[in-house]
N, C-alpha and C positions, 0 to 999 in steps of 0.2 A: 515144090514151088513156093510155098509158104515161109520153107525155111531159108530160101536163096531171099525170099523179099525181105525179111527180117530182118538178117544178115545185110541187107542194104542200108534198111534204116539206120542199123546201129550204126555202121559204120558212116553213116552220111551224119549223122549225131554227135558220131566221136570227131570228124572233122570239122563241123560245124562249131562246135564247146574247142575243140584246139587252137581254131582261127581265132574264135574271139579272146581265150586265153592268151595268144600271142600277141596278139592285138594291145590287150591291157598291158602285158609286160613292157611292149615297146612306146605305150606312153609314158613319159616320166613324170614323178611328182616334182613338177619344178615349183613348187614352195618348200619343196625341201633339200636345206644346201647339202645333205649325205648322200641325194640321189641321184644318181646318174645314170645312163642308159650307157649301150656298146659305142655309142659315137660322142659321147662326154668325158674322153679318156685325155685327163690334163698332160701336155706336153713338157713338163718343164717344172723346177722347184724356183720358186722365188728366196732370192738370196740379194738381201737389201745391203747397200751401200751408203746410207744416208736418206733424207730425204727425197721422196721419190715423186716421181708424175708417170704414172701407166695410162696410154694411150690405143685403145682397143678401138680399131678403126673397119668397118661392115660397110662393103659397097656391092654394090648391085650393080652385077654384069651379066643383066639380061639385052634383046637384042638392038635397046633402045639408049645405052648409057655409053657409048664411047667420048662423048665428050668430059662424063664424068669422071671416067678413068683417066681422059686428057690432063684436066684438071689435079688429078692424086699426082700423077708423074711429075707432074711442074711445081706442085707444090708443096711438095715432101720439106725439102731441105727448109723450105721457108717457115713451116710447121714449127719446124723440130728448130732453130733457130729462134725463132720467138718465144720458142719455151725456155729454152737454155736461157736463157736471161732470169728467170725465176731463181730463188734461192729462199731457204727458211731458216729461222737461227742464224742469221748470214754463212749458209753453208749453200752453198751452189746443186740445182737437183740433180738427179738420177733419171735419166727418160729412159723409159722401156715402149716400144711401138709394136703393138701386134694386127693383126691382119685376117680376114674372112672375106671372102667373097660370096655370094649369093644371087639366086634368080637364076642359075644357067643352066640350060636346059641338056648339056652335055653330063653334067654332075648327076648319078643316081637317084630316081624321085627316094630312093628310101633315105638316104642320107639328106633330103630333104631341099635338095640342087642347090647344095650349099658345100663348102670346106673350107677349114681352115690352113692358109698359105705363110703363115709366120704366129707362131708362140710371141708373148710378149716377149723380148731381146733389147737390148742397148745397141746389139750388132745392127747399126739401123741401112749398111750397106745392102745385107739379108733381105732385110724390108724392102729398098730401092730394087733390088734384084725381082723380089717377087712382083713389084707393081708394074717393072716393065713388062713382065713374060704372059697378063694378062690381058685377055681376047673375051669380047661379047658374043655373047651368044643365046637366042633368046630360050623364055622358062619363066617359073611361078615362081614369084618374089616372098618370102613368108620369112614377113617381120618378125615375128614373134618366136620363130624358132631358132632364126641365125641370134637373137638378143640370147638365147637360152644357151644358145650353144657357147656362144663367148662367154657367159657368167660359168658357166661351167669347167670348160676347159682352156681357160685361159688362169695362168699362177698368179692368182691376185695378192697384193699386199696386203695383211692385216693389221698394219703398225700405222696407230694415229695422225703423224705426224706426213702418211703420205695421202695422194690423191689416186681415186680411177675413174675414166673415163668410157663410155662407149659412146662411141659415133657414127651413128646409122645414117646412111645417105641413099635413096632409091628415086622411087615414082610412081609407084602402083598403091592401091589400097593398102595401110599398116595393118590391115585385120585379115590375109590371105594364110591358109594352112589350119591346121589344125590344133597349132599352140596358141591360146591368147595371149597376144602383146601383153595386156594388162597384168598377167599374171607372172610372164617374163619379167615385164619390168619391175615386177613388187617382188619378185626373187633378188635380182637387181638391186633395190635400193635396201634390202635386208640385209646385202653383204655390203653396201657402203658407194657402190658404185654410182654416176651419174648417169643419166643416158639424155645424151642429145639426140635432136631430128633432125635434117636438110633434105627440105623437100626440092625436086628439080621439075619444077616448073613455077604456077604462080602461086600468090600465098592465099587465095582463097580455095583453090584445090585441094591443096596440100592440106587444110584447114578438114576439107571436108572426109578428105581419107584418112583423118586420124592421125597426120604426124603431129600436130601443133599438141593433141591432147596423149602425143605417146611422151613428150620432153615434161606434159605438167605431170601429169603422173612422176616420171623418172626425176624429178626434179632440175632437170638442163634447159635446155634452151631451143626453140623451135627457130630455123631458117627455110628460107626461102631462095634457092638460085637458079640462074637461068645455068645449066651445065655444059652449053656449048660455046659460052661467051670464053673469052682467052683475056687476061687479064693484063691491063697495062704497065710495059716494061717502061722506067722513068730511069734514064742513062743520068749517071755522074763522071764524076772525072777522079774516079777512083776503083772504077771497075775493073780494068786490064791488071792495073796494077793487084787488084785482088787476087784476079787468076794467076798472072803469073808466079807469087808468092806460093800460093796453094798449089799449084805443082809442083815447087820446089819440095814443099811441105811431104811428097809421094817420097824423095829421096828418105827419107826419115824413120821409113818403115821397113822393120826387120821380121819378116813373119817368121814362125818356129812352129815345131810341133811335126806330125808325121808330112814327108815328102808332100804327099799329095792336099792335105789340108794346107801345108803354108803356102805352095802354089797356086794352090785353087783362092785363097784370103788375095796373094798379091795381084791373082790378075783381077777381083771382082773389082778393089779399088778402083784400078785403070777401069774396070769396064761402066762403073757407076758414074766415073767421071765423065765418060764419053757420053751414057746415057744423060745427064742430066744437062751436059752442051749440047745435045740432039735437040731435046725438048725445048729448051729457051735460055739464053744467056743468064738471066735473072734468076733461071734456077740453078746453070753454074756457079754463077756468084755466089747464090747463098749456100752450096752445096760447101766451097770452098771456106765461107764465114764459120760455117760447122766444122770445117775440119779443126779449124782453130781452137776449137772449145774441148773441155772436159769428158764432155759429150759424147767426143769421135775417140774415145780413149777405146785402143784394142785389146785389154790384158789380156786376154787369152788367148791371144795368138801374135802379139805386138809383142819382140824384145823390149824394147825403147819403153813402150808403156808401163809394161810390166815393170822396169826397172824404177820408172818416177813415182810409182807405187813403193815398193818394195825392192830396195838397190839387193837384198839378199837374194830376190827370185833369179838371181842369172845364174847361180849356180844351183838351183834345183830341175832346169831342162837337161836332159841324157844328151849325150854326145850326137845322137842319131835324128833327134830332133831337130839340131842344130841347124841353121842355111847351108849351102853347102861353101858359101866365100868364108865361113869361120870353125869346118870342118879340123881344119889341120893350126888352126889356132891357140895359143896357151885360152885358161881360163881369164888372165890379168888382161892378155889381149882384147880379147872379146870383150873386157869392163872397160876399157879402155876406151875402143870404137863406140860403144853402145855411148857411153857418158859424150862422145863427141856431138854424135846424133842427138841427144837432149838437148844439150846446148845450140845444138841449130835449129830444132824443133822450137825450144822455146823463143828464141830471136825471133821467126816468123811468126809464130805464134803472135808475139805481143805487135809487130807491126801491122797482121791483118788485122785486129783489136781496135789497134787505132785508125784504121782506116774504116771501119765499119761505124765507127763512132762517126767520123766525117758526113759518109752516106749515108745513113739516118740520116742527119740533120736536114741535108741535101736534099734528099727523097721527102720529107717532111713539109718544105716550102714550095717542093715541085708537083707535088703527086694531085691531081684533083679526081681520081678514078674513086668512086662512094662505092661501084657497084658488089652485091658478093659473093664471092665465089666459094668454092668447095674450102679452100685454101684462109678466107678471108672468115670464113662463118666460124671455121674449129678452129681459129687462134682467137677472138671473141670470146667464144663460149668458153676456152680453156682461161684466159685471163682473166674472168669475170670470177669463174669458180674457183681460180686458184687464190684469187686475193679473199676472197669469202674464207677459204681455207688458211686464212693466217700464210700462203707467199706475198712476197714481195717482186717487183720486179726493177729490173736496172733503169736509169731511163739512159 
């Protein structure tokens, strides 16, 4: 009897000392940039192009933010748009957009009801795709760990001359979970990054949960928005003609690489373009403004791109990669079509350019909308930091 209870002890002992050893393992020391846990596994190598803007964007979709998500949908293109105008050493940026969602009560409490839905990418369709296929659902918001998770596994720049950003957008207390913000965000601004706030509600709340004092720390900028407000479309007379350009602009693209990758690239286009005239005209438009830029450039899966890069990459794709309308084509041919498609690329190109110039100005004397949105707060906070940072931008 003696020796059965014993035999309990210990082994309720050695389970006891294991939990809490497992326990320790699975906190991380997030002040230290070499450590990372089993859910800090970076996605991706960062491979710079010039001067860059990483934009690491954290929303909370627990079962109170649908407006907020309303808001990312509509104002994706206008983001990425307004950043595209930046440039340093008169060189035009590099945006990379990544993506986590958090709060949902569907996602595993161990993984902290958080994941990450896009690595930072330029392929910012990827992005557009992920922000449609998101669903609220309610769960425990914890600021401090989704911040940890994005310093972690997201492939940050270490080159001077670029910028990153996080931008955390919720509603609940910043101090929920068991990672402190504070400590997040001082990992955070050890590797260079910024961290913005946008509180969705009022700004005395938001004040009192911690987001206003999570942006001083991080050194960004605290907002405040209402997240169900929808933000005022202001019609010019150079809209249609936008879209219809930027659909021509579709004819342009030669996707390559295996069968099912340049399929799946040619329909996401079509499909981003549909999603983004779902959500609001204004975000067609500026969907389409984007295409025109530098920006929307697809090397890695674009003929055409890859060529205006590099007129030599069209002969480094295998035959089997090839679309299938340039299967049975000489290699001359193929440079031939592709050089066509530049040249019509770039025509459209430079006239949605200057039609975009038009509507600014236009939207500039019409627009009296102050209020700010999801959309309205992270182009703010990215201009303000980016010019701090030695960008310029176009007017």
């Amino acid at each position: 009897m003696h020796l059965i209870k014993t035999k309990t002890i210990i082994l309720s002992s050695f389970l006891m000392f294991s939990g809490l050893h497992a326990s320790k393992i699975a906190m991380p020391d997030i002040l230290n940039p070499n450590i990372t846990d089993k859910t800090t596994t970076i996605h991706s190598t960062f491979k710079r192009t010039g001067p860059t803007v990483q934009i690491g964007i954290l929303l909370d979709t627990s079962g109170s933010m649908s407006g907020l998500i309303n808001q990312a949908k509509d104002q994706l293109w206008k983001i990425v748009n307004e950043v595209a105008k930046a440039n340093k050493h008169n060189e035009e940026v590099t945006i990379q957009v990544g993506l986590f969602e958090y709060g949902k009560q569907s996602i595993a409490s161990y993984e902290g009801y958080l994941q990450m839905l896009s690595p930072l990418t330029s392929d910012l369709d990827t992005v557009s795709d992920e922000l449609f296929k998101l669903r609220i659902n309610g769960g425990e918001e914890y600021a401090g760990k989704v911040i940890l998770e994005a310093v972690n596994r997201f492939a940050w720049s270490t080159h001077k001359d670029d910028m990153k950003l996080l931008i955390i957008a919720g509603n609940e207390s910043f101090a929920q979970g068991v990672v402190p913000y504070v400590k997040a965000i001082e990992k955070a601004k050890n590797n260079g990054i910024i961290v913005n706030t946008i509180f969705c509600g009022n700004d005395s709340e938001g004040r009192t949960l911690g987001w206003a004092k999570g942006a001083e720390i991080g050194e960004g900028k605290y907002f405040n928005i209402n997240h169900n407000d929808r933000r005022v479309y202001v019609a010019t007379p150079y809209d249609d003609e936008i879209i219809i350009l930027g659909k021509q602009l579709n004819s342009t693209y030669v996707n390559y690489g295996a069968k099912p990758k340049r399929l799946a690239k040619k329909a996401n286009i079509v499909r981003q373009d549909s999603n983004s005239r779902i959500s609001s005209k204004s975000s067609f438009i500026e969907r389409n403004l984007v295409k025109a830029k530098k920006q929307y450039a697809q090397v890695d899966s674009d003929m055409v791109s890859a060529y205006m890069k590099d007129e030599k990459s069209l002969f480094s794709i295998s035959p089997d990669e090839l679309p299938d309308e340039y299967q049975d084509k000489s290699r001359e041919e193929i440079t031939q079509s592709i050089k066509k498609k530049k040249v019509k690329r770039e025509s459209l190109q430079k006239q949605i350019k200057v039609l975009e110039v038009k509507r600014d100005k236009h939207i500039a004397l019409h627009s009296k909308d102050t209020k700010d949105t999801l959309g309205s707060a992270i182009i703010k906070s990215i201009r303000k930091q980016a010019k701090e940072n030695g960008f310029s931008f176009k007017k």
